[in-house]
C-alpha positions, -999 to 999 in steps of 0.1 A, spaced: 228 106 57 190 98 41 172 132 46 133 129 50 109 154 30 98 175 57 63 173 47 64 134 59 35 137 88 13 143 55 31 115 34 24 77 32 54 54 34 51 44 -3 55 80 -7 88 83 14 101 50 2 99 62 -33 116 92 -28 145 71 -14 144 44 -41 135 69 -69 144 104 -73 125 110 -105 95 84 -103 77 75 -137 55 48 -122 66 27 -151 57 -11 -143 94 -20 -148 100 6 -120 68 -6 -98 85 -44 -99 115 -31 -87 100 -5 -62 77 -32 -49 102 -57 -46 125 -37 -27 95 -28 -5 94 -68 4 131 -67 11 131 -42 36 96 -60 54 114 -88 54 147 -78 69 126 -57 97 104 -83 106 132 -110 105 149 -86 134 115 -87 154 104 -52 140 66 -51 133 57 -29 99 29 -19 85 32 -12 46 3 12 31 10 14 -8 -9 3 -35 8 -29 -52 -14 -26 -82 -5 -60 -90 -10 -93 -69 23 -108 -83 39 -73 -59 18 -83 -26 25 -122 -37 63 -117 -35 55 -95 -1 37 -126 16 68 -153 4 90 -132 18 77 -118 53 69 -139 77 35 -131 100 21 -116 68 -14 -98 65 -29 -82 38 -56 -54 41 -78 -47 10 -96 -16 8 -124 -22 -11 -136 14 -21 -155 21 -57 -132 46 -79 -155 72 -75 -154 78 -40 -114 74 -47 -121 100 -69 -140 120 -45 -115 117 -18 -85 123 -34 -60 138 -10 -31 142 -36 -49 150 -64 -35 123 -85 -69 111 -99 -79 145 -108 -41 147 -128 -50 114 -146 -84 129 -156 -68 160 -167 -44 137 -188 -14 152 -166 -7 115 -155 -3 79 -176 0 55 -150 -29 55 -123 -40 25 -113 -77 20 -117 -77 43 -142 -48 34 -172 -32 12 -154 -45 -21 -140 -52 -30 -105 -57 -62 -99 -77 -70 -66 -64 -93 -35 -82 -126 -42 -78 -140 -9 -67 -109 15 -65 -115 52 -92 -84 62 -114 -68 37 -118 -29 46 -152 -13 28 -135 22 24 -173 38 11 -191 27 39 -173 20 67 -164 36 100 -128 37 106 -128 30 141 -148 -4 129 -122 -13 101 -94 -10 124 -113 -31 150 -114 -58 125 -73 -56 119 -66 -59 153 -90 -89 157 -74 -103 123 -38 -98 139 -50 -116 175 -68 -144 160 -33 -149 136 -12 -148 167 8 -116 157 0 -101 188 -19 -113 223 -53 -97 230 
């Protein structure tokens, strides 16, 4: 039976999904590709049995969120567009201050690349906007595809 870190109301489901997938993560890209891809398997499998699932991780890499959208049909991809230093400034987990510190190698945005959505569905401005606004804009982007009816 698949026990849950108890400490999941504060985690995001990248975070549970890796503790599943990977019990000692090294954020290695040969890791990420297979993380990633098994994050599209499971969104596709879900959504192929009517299940709706939202995804919030990272996918540093556009050839990760391009396998997602092959794969799962009804796909949209939210970008939040939010300069590193306000990532810096925010940073819940402390995982940029680590990098800084030189007590992590693999941060995207920092030693490892991110490469940005070039055509996502919504665009979310994490440093200045409200967000009430930003998730107005989702749910307008999900009626307008026909994922949902207003």
């Amino acid at each position: 039976m698949l026990e849950i870190h108890p400490d999941i109301a504060s985690s995001t489901i990248e975070d549970v999904l890796r503790r599943v997938f990977t019990t000692k993560p090294s954020y290695q890209e040969d890791e990420r590709e297979t993380f990633y891809n098994s994050v599209a398997c499971i969104g596709e499998i879900l959504t192929r049995s009517g299940v709706t699932v939202i995804f919030d991780a990272t996918a540093n890499r556009r050839q990760y969120r391009e396998r997602a959208r092959s794969k799962i049909p009804r796909y949209l991809e939210i970008h939040v567009d939010c300069p590193l230093e306000v990532c810096v400034e925010r940073d819940p987990k402390g995982i940029y201050r680590r990098a800084i510190e030189g007590q992590a190698e693999t941060v995207p945005g920092l030693q490892t690349v991110y490469e940005a959505p070039t055509d996502p569905d919504v665009v979310v401005y994490g440093d200045i906007e409200v967000p009430e606004r930003a998730a107005e804009r989702i749910l307008a982007k999900i009626v307008e595809k026909g994922y949902l009816e207003a």
